[in-house]
C-alpha positions in Angstrom: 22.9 14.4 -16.5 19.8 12.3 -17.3 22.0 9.3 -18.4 24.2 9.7 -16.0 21.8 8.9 -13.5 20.2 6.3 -15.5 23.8 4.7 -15.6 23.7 4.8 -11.7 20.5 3.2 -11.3 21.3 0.5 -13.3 24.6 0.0 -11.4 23.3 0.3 -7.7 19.6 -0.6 -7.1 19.4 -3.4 -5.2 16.8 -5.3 -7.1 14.2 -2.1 -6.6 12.9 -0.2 -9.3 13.0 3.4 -9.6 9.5 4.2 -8.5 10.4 1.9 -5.1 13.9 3.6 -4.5 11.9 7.2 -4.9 9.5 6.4 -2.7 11.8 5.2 0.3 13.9 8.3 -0.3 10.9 10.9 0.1 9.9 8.5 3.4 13.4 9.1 4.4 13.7 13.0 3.8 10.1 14.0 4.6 8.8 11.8 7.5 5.4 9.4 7.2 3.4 10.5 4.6 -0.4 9.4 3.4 -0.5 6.7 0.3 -2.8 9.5 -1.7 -0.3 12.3 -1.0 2.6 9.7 -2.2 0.7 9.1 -5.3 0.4 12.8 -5.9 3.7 13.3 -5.4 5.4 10.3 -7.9 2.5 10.9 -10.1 0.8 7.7 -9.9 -2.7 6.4 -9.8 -3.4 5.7 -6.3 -4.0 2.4 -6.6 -0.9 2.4 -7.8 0.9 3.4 -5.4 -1.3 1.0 -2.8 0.4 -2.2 -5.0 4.4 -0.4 -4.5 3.5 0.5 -0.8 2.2 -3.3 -0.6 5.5 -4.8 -2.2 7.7 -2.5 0.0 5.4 -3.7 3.6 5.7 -7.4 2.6 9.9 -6.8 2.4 9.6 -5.1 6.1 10.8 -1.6 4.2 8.2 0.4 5.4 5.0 -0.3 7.8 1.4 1.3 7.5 0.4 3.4 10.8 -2.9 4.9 11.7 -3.2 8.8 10.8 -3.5 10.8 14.3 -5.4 13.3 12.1 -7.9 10.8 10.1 -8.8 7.8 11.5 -9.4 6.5 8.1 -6.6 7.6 6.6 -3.1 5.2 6.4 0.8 6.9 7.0 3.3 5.4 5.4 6.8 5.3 7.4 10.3 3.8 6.7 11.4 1.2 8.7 14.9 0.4 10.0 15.5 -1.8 6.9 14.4 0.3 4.9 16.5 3.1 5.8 19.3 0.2 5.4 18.6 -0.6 1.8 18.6 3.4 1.1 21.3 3.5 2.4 22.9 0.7 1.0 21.7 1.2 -2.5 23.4 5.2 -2.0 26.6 4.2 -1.0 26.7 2.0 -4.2 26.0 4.7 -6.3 28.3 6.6 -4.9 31.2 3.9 -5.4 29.9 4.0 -9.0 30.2 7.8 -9.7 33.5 7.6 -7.6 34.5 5.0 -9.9 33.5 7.0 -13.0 35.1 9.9 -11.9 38.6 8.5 -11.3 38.6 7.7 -14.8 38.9 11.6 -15.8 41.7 13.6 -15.9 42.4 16.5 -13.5 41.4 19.3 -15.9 38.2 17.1 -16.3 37.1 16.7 -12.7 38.1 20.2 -11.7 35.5 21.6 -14.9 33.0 19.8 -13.3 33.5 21.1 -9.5 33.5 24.2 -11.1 29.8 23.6 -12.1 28.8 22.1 -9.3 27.4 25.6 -7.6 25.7 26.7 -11.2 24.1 23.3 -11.0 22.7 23.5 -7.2 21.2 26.8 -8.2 19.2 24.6 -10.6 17.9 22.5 -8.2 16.8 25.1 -6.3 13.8 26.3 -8.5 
C-alpha cells in the first residue's frame, strides 16, 4: 500500500512536495488551524513548518489570519487556489489509480473491492 501511494505521488503532485500537499489537505478537511498545532500534527519543527506555510502564502495557497482567541497567535486557512491545486493534484491521482487499475483483470479488481471494507476498518484506529 505504501508504494502504491508513493507511485501516486510521483505521478500527480503538481510540483509540491509531500509535506505541502499534507498540509493543504488537513487545511481542507479541518478548517484554519495555528502554525504550532500544524507542526505538531506533520511532526515538524515549528520553524519548519513557518518556512512551508511561507512557500505556500507567497503561491496565494493559503493566507495567515489573526486568531480570534490569541491575539498573538497566526491561523492558517486555504485559499480558493489552494483548494484548486488539492483538488487538481486529487483528480490526477485518481486518473492514475484508475489507470492502474484497468490494467487488472476482473478476478483482480473484484479481490481488491472485497478488501476494501477490511481496509477502512484499518483506518479507523
Amino acid at each position: 500500500m505504501a508504494l502504491l501511494t508513493q507511485v501516486l505521488r510521483a505521478q500527480a503532485h503538481r510540483g509540491r512536495s509531500v509535506g505541502s500537499l499534507l498540509v493543504l489537505a488537513r487545511l481542507d478537511a479541518g478548517g484554519p488551524a495555528r502554525v504550532t498545532d500544524l507542526a505538531a500534527a506533520e511532526r515538524v519543527a515549528q520553524p519548519t513548518m513557518t518556512g512551508l506555510i511561507g512557500r505556500l502564502e507567497a503561491d496565494g495557497l493559503v493566507r495567515k489570519t489573526a486568531d480570534p482567541a490569541d491575539a498573538r497567535a497566526v491561523r492558517v486557512e486555504l485559499t480558493a487556489a489552494g483548494r484548486d491545486q488539492l483538488a487538481a493534484v486529487r483528480a490526477e491521482r485518481a486518473e492514475a489509480l484508475q489507470a492502474r487499475l484497468d490494467l487488472l483483470d476482473d478476478d483482480a479488481r473484484a479481490a481488491l473491492a472485497a478488501a476494501l471494507p477490511a481496509l477502512d476498518r484499518l483506518t479507523d484506529v
